[in-house]
PyMOL Python script that loads the backbone (N, CA, C, O; Angstrom):
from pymol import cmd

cmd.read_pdbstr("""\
ATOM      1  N   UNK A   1      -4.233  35.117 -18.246  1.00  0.00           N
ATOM      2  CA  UNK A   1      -5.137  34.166 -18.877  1.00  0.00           C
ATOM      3  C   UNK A   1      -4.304  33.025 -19.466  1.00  0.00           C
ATOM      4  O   UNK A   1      -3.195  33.234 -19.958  1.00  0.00           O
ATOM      5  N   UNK A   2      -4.918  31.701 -19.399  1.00  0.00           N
ATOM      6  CA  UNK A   2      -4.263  30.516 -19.423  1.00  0.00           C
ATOM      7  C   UNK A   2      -4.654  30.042 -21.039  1.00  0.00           C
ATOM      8  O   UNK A   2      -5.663  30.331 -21.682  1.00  0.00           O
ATOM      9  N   UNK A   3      -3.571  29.276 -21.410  1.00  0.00           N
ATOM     10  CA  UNK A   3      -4.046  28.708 -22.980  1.00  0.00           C
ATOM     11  C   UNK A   3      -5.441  28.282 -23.122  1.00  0.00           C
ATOM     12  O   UNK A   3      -6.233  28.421 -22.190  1.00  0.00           O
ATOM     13  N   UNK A   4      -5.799  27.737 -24.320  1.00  0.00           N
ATOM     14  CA  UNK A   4      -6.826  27.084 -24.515  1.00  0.00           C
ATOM     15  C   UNK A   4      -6.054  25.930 -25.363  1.00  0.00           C
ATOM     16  O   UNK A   4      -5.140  25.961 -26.187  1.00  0.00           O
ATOM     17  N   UNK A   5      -7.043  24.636 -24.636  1.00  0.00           N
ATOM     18  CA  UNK A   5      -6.416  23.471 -24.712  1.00  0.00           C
ATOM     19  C   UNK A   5      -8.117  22.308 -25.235  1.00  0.00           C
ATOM     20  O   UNK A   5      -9.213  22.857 -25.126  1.00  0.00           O
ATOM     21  N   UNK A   6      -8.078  21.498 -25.511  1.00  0.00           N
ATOM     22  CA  UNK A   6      -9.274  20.710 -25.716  1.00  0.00           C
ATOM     23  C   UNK A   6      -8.901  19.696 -25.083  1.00  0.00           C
ATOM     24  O   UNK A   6      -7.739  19.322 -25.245  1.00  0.00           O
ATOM     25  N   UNK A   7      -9.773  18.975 -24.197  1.00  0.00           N
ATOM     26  CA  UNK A   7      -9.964  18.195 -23.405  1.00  0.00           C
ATOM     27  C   UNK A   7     -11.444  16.992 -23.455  1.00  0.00           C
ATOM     28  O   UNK A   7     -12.610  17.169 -23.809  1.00  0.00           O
ATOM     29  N   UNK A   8     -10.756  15.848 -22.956  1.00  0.00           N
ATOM     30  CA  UNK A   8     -11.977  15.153 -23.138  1.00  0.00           C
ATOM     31  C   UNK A   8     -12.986  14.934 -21.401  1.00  0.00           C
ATOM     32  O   UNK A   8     -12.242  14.581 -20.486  1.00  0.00           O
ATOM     33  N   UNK A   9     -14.189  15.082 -21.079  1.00  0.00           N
ATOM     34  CA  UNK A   9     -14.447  14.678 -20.154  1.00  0.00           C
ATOM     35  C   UNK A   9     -15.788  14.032 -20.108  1.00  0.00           C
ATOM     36  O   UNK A   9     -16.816  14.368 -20.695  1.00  0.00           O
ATOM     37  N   UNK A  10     -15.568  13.010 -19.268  1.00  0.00           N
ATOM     38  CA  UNK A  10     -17.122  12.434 -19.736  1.00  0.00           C
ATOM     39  C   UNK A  10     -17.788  12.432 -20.550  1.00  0.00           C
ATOM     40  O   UNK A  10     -18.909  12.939 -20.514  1.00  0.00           O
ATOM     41  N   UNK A  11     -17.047  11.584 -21.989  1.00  0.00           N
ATOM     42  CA  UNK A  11     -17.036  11.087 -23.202  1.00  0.00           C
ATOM     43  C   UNK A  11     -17.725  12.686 -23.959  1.00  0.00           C
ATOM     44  O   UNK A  11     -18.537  12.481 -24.861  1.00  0.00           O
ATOM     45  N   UNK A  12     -17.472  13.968 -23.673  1.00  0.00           N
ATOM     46  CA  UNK A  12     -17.522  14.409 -24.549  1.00  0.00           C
ATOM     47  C   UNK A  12     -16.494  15.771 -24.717  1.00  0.00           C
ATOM     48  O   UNK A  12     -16.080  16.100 -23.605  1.00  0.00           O
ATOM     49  N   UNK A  13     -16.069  16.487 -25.610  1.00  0.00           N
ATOM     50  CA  UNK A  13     -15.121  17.398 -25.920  1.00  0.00           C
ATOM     51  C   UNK A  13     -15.261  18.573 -25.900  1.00  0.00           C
ATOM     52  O   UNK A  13     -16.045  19.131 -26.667  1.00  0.00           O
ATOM     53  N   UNK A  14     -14.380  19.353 -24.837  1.00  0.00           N
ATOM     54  CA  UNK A  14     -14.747  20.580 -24.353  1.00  0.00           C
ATOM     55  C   UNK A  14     -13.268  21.280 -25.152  1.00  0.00           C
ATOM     56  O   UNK A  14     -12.509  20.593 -25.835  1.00  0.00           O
ATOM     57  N   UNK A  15     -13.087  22.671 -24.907  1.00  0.00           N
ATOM     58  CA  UNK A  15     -12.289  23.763 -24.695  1.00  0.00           C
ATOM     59  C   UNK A  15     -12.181  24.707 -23.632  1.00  0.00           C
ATOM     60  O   UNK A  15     -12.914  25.674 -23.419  1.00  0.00           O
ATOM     61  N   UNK A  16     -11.173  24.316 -22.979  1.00  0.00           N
ATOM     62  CA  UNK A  16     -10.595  24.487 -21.919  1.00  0.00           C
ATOM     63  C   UNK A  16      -9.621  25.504 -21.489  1.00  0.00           C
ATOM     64  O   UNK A  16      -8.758  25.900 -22.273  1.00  0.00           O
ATOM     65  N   UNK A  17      -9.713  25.939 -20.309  1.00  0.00           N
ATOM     66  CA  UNK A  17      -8.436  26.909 -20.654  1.00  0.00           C
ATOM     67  C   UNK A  17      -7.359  26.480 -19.356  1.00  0.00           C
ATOM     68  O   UNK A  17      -7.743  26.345 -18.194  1.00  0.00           O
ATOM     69  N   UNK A  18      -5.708  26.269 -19.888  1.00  0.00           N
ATOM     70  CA  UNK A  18      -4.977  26.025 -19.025  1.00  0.00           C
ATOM     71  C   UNK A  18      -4.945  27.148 -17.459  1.00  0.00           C
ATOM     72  O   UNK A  18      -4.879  28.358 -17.678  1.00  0.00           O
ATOM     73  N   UNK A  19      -4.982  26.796 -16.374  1.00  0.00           N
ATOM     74  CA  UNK A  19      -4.717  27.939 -15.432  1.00  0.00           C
ATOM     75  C   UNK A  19      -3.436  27.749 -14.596  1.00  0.00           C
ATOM     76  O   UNK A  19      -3.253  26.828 -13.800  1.00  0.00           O
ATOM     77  N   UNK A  20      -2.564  28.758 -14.887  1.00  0.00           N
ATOM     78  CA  UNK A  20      -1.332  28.407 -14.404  1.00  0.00           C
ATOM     79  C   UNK A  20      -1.569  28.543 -12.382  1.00  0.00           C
ATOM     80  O   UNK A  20      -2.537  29.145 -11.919  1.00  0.00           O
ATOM     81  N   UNK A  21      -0.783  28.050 -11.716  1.00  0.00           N
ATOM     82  CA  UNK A  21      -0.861  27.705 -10.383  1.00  0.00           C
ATOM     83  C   UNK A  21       0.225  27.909  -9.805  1.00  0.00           C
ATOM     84  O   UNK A  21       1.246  27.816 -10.486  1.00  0.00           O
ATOM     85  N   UNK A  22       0.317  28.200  -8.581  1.00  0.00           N
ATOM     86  CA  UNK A  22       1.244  28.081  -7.455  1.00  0.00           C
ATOM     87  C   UNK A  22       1.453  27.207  -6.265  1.00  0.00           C
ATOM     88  O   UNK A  22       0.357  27.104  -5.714  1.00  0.00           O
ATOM     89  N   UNK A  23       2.382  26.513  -5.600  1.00  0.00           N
ATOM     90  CA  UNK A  23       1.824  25.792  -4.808  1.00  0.00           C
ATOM     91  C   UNK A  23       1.839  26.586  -3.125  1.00  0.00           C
ATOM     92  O   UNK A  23       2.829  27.243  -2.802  1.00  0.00           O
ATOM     93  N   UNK A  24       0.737  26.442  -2.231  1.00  0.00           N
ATOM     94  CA  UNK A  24       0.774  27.132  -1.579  1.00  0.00           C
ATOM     95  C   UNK A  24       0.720  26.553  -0.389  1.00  0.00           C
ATOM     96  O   UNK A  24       0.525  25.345  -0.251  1.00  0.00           O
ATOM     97  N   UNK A  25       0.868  27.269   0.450  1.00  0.00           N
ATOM     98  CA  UNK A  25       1.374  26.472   2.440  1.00  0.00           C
ATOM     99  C   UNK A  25       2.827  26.061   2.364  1.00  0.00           C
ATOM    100  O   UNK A  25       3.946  26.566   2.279  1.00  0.00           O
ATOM    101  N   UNK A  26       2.086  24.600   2.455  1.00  0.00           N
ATOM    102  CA  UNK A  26       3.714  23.793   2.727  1.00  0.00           C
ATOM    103  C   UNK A  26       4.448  23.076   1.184  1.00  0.00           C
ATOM    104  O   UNK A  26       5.636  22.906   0.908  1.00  0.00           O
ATOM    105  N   UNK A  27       3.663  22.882   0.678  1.00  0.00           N
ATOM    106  CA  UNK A  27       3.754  22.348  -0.512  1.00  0.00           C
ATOM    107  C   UNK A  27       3.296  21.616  -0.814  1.00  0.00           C
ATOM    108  O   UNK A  27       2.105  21.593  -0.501  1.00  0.00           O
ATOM    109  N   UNK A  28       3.791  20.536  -1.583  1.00  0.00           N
ATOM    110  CA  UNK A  28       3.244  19.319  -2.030  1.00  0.00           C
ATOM    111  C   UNK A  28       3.615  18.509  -0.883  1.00  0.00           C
ATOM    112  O   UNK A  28       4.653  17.878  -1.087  1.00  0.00           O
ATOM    113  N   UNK A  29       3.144  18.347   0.145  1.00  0.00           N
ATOM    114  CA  UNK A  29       3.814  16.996   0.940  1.00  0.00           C
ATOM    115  C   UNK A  29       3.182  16.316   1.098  1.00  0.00           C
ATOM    116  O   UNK A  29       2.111  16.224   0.499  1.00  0.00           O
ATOM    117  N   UNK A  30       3.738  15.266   2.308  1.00  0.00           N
ATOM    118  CA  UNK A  30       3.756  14.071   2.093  1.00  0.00           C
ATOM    119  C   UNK A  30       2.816  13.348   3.233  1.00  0.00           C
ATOM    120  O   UNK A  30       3.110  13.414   4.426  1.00  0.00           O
ATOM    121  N   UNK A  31       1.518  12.566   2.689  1.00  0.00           N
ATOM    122  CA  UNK A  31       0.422  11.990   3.549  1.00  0.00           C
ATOM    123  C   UNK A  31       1.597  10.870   4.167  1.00  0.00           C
ATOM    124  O   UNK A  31       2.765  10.717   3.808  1.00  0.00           O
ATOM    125  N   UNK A  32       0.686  10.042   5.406  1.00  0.00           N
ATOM    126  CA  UNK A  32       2.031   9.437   5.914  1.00  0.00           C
ATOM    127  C   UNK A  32       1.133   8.258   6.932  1.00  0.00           C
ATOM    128  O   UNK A  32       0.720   8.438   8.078  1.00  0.00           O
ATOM    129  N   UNK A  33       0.997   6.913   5.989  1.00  0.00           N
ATOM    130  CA  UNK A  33      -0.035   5.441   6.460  1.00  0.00           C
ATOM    131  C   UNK A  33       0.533   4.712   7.432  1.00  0.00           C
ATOM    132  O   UNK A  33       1.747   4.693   7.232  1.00  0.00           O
ATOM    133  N   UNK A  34       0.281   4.190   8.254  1.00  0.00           N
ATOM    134  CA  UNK A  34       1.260   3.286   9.096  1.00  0.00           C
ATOM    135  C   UNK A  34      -0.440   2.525   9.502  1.00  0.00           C
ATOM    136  O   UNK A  34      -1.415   2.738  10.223  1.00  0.00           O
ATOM    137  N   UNK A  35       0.236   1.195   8.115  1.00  0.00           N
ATOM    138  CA  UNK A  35      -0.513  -0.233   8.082  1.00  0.00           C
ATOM    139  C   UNK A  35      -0.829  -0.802   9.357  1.00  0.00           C
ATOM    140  O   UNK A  35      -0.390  -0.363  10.420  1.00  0.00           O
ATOM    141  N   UNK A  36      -1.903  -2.179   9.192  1.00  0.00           N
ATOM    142  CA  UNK A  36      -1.837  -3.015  10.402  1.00  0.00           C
ATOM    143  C   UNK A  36      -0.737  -3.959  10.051  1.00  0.00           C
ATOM    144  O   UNK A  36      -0.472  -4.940  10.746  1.00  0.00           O
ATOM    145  N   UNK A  37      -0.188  -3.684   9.103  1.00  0.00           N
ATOM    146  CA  UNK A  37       0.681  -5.412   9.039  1.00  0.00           C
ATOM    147  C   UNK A  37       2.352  -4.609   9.298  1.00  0.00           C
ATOM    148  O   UNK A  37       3.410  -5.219   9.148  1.00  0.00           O
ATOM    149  N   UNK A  38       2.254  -3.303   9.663  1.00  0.00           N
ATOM    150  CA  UNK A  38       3.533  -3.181  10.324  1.00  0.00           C
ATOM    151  C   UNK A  38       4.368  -2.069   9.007  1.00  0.00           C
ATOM    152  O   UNK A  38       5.412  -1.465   9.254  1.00  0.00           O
ATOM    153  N   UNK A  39       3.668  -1.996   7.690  1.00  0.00           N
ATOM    154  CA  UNK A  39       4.011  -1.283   6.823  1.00  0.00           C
ATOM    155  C   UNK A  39       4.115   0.273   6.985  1.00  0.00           C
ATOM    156  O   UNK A  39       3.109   0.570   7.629  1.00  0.00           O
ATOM    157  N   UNK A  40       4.752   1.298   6.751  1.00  0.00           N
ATOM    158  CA  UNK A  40       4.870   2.557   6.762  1.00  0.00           C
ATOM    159  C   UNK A  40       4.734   2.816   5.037  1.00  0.00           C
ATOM    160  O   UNK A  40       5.421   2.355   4.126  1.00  0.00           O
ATOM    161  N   UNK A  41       3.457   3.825   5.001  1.00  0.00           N
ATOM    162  CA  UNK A  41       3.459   4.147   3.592  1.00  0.00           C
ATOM    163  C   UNK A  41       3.471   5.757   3.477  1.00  0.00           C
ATOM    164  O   UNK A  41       2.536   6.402   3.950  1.00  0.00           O
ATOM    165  N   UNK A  42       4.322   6.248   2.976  1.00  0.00           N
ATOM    166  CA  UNK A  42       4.099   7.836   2.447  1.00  0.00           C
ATOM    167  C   UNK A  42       4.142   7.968   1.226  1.00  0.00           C
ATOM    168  O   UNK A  42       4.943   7.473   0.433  1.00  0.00           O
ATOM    169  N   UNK A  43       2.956   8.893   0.971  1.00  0.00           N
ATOM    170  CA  UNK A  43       2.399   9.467  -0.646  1.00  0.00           C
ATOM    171  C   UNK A  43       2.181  10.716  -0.581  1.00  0.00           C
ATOM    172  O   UNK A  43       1.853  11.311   0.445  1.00  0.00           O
ATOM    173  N   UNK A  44       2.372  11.276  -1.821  1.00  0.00           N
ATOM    174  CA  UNK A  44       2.110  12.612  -1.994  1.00  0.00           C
ATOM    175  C   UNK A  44       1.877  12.767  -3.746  1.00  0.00           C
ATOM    176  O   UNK A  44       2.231  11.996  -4.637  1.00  0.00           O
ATOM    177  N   UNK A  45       1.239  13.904  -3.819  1.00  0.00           N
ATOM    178  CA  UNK A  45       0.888  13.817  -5.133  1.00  0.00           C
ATOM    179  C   UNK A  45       1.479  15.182  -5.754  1.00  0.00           C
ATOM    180  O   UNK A  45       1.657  16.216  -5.109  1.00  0.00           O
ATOM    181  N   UNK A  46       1.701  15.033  -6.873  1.00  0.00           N
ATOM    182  CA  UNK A  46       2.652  16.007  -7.543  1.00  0.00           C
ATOM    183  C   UNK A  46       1.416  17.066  -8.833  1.00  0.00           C
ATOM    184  O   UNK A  46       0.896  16.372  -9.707  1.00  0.00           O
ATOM    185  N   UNK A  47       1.241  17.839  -8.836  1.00  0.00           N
ATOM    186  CA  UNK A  47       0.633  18.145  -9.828  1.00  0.00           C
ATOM    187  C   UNK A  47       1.496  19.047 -10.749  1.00  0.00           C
ATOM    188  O   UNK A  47       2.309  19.941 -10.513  1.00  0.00           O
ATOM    189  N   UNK A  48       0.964  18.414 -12.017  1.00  0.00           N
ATOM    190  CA  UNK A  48       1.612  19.305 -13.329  1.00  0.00           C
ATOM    191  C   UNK A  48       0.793  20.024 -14.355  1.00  0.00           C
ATOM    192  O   UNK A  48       1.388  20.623 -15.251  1.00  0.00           O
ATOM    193  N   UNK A  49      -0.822  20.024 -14.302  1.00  0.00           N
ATOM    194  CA  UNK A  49      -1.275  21.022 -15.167  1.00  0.00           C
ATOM    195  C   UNK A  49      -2.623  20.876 -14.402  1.00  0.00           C
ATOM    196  O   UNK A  49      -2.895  20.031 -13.549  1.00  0.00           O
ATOM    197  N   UNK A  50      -3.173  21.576 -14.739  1.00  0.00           N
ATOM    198  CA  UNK A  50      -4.675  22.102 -14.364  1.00  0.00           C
ATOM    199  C   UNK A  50      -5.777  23.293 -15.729  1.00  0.00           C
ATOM    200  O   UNK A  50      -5.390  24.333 -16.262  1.00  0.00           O
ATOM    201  N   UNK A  51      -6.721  22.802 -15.850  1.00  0.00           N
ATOM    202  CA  UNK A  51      -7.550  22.971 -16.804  1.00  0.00           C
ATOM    203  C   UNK A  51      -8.840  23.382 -16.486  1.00  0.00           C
ATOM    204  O   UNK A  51      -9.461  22.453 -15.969  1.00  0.00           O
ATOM    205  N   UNK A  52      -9.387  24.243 -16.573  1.00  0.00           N
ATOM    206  CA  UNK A  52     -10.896  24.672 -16.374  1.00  0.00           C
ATOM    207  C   UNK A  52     -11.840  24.624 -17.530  1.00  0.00           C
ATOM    208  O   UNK A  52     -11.574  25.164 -18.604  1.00  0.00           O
ATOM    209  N   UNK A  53     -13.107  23.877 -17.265  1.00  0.00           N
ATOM    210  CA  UNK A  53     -13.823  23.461 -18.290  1.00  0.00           C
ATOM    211  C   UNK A  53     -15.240  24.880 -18.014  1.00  0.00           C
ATOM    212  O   UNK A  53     -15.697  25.389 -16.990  1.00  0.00           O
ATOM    213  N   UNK A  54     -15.539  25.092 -19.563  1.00  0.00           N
ATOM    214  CA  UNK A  54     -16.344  25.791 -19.280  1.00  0.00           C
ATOM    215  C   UNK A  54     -17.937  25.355 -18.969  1.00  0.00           C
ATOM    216  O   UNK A  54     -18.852  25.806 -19.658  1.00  0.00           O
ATOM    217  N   UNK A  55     -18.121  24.604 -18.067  1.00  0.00           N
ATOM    218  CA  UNK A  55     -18.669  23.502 -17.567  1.00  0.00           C
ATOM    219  C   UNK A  55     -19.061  23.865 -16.171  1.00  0.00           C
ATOM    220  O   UNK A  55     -18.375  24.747 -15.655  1.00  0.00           O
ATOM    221  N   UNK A  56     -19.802  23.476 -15.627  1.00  0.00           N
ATOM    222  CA  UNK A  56     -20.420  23.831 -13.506  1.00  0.00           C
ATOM    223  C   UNK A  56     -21.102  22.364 -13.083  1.00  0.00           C
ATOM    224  O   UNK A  56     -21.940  21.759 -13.753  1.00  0.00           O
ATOM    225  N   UNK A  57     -20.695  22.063 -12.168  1.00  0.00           N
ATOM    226  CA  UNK A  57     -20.761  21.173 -11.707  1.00  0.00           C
ATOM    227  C   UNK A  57     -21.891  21.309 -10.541  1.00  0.00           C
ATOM    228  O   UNK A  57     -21.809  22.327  -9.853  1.00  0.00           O
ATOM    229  N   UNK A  58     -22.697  20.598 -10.315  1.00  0.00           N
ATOM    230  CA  UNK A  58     -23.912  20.236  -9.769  1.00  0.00           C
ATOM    231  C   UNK A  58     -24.073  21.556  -8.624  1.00  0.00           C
ATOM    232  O   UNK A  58     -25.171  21.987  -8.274  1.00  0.00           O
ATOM    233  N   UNK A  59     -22.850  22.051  -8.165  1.00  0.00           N
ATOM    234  CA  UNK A  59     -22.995  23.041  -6.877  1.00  0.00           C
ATOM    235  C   UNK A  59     -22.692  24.313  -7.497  1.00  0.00           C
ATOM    236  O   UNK A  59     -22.265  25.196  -6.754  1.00  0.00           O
ATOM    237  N   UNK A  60     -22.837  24.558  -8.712  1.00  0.00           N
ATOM    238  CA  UNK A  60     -22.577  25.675  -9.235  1.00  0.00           C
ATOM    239  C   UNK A  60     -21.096  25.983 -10.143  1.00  0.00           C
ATOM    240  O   UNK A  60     -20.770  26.533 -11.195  1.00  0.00           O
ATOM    241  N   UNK A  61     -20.402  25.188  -8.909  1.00  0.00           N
ATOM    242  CA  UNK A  61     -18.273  25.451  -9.079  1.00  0.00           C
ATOM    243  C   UNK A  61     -18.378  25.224 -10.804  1.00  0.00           C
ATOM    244  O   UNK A  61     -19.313  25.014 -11.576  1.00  0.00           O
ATOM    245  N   UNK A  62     -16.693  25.409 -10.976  1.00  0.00           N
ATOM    246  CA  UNK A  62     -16.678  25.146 -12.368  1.00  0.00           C
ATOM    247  C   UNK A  62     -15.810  23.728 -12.132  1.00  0.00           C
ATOM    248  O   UNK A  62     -15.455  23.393 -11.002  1.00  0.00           O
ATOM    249  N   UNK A  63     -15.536  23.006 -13.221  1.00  0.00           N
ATOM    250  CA  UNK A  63     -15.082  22.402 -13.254  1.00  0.00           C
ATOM    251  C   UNK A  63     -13.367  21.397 -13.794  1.00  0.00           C
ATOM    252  O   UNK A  63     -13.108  20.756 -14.813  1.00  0.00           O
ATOM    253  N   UNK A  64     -12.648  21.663 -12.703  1.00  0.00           N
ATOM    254  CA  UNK A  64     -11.535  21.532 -13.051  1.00  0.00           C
ATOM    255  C   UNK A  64     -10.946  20.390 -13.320  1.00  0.00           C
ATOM    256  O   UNK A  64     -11.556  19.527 -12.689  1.00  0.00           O
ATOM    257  N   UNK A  65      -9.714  19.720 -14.179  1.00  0.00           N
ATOM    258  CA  UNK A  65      -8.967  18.794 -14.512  1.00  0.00           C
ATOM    259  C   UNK A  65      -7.987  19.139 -13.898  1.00  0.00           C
ATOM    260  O   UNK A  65      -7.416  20.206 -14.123  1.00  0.00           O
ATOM    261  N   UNK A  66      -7.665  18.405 -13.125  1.00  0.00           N
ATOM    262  CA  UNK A  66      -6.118  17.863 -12.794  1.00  0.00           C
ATOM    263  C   UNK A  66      -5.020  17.006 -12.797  1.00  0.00           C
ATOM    264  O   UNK A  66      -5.002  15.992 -12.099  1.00  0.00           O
ATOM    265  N   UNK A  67      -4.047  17.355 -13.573  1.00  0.00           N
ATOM    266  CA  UNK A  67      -3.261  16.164 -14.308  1.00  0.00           C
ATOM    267  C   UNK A  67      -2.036  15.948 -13.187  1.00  0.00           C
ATOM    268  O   UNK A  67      -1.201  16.847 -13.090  1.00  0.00           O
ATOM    269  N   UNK A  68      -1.941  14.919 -12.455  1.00  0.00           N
ATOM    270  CA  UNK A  68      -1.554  14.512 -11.105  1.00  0.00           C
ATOM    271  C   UNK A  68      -0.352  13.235 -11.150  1.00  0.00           C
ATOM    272  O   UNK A  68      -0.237  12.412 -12.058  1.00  0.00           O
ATOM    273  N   UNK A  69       0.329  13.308 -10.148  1.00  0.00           N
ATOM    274  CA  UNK A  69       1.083  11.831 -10.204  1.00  0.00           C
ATOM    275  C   UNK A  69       1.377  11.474  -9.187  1.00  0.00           C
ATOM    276  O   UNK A  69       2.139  12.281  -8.654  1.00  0.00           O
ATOM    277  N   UNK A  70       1.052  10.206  -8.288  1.00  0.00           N
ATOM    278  CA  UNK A  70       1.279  10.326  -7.093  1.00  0.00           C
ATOM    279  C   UNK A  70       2.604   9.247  -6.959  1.00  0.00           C
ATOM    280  O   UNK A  70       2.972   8.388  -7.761  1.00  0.00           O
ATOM    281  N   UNK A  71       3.160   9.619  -5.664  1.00  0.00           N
ATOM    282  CA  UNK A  71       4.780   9.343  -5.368  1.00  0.00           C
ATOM    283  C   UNK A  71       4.268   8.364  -4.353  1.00  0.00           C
ATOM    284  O   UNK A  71       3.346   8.722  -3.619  1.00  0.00           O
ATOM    285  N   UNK A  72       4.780   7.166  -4.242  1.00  0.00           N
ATOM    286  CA  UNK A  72       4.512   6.519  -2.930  1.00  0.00           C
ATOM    287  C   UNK A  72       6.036   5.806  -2.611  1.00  0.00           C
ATOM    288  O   UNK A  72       6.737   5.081  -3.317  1.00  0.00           O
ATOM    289  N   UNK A  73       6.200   6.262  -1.432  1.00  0.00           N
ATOM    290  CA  UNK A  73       7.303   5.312  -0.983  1.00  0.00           C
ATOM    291  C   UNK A  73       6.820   4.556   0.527  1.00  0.00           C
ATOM    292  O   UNK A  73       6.281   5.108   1.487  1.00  0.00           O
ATOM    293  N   UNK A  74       7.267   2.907   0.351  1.00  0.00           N
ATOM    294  CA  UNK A  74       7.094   1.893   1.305  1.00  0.00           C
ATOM    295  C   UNK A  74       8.279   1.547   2.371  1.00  0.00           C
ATOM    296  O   UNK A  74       9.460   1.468   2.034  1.00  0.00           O
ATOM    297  N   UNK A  75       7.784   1.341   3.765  1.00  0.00           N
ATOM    298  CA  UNK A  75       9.144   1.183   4.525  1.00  0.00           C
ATOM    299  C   UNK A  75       8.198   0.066   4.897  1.00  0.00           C
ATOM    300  O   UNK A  75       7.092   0.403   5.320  1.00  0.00           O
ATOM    301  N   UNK A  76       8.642  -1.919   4.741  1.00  0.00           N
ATOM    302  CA  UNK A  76       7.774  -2.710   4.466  1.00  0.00           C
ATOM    303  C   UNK A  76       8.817  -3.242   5.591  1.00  0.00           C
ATOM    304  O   UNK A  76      10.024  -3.010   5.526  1.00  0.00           O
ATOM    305  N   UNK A  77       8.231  -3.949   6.582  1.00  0.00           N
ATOM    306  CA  UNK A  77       8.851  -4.548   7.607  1.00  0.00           C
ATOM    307  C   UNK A  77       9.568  -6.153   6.642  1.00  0.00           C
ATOM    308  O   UNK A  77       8.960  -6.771   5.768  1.00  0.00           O
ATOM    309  N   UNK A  78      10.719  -6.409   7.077  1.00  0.00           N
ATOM    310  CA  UNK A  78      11.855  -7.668   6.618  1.00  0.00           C
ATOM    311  C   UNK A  78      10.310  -8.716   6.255  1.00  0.00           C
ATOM    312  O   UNK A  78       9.864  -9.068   5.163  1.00  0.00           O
ATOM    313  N   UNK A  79       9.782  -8.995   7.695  1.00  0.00           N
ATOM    314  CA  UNK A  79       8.765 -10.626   7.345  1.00  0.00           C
ATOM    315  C   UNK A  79       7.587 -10.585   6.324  1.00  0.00           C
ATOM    316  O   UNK A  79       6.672 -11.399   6.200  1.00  0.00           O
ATOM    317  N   UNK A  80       7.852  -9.331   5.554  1.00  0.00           N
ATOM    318  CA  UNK A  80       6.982  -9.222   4.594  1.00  0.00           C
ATOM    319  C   UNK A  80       7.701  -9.054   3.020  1.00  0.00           C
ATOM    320  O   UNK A  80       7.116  -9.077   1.937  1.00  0.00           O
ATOM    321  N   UNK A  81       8.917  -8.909   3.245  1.00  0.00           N
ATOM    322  CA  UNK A  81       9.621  -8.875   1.677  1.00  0.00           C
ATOM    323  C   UNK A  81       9.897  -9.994   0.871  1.00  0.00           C
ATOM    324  O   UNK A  81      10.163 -10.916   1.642  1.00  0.00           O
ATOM    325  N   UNK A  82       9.942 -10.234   0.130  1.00  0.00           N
ATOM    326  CA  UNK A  82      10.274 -11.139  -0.611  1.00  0.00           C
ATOM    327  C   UNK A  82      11.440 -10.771  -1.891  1.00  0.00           C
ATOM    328  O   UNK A  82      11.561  -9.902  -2.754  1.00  0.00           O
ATOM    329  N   UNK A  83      12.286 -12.143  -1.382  1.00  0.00           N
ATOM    330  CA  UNK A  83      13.720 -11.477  -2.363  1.00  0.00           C
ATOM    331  C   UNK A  83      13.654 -11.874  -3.698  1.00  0.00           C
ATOM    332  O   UNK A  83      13.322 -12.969  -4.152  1.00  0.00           O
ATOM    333  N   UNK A  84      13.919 -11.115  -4.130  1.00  0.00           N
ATOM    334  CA  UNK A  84      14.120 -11.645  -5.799  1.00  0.00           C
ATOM    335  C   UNK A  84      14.977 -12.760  -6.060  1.00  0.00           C
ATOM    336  O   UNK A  84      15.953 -13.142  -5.414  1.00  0.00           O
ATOM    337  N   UNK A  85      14.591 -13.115  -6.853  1.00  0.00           N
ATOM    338  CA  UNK A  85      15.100 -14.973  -7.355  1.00  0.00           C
ATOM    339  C   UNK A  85      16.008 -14.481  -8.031  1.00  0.00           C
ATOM    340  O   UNK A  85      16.009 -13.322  -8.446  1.00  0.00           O
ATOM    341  N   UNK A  86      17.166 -15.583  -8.275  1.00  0.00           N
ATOM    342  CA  UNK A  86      18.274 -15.493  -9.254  1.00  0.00           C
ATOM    343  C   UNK A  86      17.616 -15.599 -10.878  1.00  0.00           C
ATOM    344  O   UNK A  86      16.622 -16.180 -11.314  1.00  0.00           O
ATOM    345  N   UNK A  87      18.240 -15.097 -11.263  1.00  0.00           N
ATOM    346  CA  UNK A  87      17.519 -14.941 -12.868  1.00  0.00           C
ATOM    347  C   UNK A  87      17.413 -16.140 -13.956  1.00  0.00           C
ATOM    348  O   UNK A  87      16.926 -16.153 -15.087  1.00  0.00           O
ATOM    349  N   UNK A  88      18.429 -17.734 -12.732  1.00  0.00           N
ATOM    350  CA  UNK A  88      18.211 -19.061 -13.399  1.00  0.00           C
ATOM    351  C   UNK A  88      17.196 -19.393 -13.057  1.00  0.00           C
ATOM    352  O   UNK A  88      17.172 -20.608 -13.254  1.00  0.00           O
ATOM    353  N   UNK A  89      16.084 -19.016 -12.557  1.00  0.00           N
ATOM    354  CA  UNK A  89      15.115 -19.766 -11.892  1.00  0.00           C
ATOM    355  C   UNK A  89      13.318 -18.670 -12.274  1.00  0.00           C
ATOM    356  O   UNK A  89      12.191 -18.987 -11.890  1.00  0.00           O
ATOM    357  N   UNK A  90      13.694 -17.492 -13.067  1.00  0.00           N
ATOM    358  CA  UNK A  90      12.717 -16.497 -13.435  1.00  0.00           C
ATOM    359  C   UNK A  90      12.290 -17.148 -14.444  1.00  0.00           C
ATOM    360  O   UNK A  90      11.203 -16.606 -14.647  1.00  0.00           O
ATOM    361  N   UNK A  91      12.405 -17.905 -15.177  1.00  0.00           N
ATOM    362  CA  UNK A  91      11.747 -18.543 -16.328  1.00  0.00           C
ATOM    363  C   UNK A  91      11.022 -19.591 -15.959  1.00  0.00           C
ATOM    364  O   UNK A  91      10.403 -20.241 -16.802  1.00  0.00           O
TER     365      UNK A  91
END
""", "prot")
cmd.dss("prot")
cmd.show_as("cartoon", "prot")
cmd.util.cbc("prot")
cmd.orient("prot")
């Protein structure tokens, strides 16, 4: 059994209980965009806590919080970068 934590959701204040997790399959990996303008984008999202509200959501489920961070890295083709200015000219 996971802590109890208070949480806000849809402007009003519940008690919650933390549920600890595992990550399962492959892991956290990595979704993987390839733009029309020639861009390659991969994201993936990292999760670090999860919370169950004692709360049910329209289909019965309960309702969970997930506190998330997503990683994106860009492989941006040259005719689209733009170089940074010398720092006499940033003002």
């Amino acid at each position: 059994m996971g802590s109890k934590v208070r949480v806000t959701f849809q402007g009003k204040e519940y008690d919650g209980e933390r549920v600890d997790f595992d990550t399962q399959g492959e892991g956290e990996g990595w979704n993987k965009y390839k733009l029309e303008d020639g861009t390659k984008l991969k994201m993936k999202t990292v999760v670090s806590d999860i919370v169950r509200l004692p709360k049910s959501g329209d289909d019965g489920n309960p309702v969970y919080l997930v506190k998330s961070t997503n990683i994106v890295e860009a492989d941006v083709p040259e005719h689209l970068r733009n170089l940074p200015r010398p720092k006499s000219e940033v003002n």
